[in-house]
C-alpha positions in Angstrom: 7.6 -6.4 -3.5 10.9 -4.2 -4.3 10.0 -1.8 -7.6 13.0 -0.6 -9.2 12.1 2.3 -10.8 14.2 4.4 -13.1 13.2 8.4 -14.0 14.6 9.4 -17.7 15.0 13.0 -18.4 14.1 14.3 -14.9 14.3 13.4 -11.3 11.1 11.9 -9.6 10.7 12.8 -6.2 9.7 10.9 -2.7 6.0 11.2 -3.4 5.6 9.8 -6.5 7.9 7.0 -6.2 5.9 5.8 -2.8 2.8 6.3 -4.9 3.7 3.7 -7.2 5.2 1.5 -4.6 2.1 0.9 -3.0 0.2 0.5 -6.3 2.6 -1.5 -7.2 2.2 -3.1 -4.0 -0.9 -4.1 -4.9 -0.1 -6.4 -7.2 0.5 -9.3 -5.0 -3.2 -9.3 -4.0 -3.2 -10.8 -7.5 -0.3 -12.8 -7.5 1.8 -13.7 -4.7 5.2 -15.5 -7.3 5.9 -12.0 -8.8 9.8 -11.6 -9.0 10.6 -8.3 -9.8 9.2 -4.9 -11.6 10.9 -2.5 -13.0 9.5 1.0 -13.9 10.7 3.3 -16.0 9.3 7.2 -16.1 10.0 9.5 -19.4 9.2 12.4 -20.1 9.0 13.6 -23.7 10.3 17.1 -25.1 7.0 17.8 -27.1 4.1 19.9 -26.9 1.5 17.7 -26.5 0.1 18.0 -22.7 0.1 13.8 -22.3 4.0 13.8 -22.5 4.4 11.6 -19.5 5.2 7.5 -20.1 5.0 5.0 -17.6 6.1 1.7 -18.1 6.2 -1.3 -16.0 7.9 -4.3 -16.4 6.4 -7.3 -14.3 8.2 -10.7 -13.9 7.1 -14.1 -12.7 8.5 -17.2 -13.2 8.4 -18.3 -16.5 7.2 -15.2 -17.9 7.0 -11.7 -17.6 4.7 -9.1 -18.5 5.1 -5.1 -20.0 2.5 -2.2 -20.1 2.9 1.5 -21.8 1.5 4.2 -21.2 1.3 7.9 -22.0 -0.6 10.4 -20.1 -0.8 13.6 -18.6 0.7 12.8 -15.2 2.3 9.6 -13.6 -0.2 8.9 -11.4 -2.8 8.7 -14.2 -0.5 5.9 -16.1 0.7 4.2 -13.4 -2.9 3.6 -12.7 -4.0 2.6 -16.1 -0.8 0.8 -15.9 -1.3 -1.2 -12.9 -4.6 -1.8 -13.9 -4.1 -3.7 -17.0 -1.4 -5.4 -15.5 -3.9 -6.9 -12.7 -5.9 -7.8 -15.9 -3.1 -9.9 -17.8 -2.0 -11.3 -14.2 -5.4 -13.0 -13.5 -5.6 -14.3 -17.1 -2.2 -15.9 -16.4 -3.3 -17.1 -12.8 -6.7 -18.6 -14.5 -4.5 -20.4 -17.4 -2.4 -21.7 -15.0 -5.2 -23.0 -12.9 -7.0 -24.6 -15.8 -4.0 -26.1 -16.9 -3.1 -28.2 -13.2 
């Protein structure tokens, strides 16, 4: 799955942005019809130590789903991220399954 992912306020390096590729990638273990995902990573100018968003973007046809999160580091909220997008994907998979 191609993950466009966008860095506000700061340049992400090679590291990170193969780390949440291959979370990412993981995904499609769930559901194989995903489109595209977009990711956006923001960092805010405060003083609070969980200044880091992640938020993901995840499209499949005829509907698309979006998670937030703020945390101390990316890898933390793409995580948490990923991981309740796994959740709504199944639902959607198990809806569609009843539904046929």
């Amino acid at each position: 799955m191609k993950v466009n992912t966008q860095s506000v306020n700061f340049t992400a390096d090679t590291t990170l942005l193969d780390f949440i590729q291959k979370r990412m990638d993981k995904l499609d273990m769930f559901y194989d019809k995903i489109i595209q995902s977009d990711v956006y990573l923001k960092v805010e100018n405060t003083s609070d130590k969980e200044n880091k968003i992640f938020e993901a973007k995840v499209s499949v046809p005829g509907d698309s789903f979006v998670v937030k999160k703020q945390c101390k580091t990316f890898e933390e909220g793409a995580d948490a991220a990923i991981a309740s997008l796994g959740r709504q994907i199944k639902k959607r998979k198990e809806k569609l399954r009843s539904h046929s």
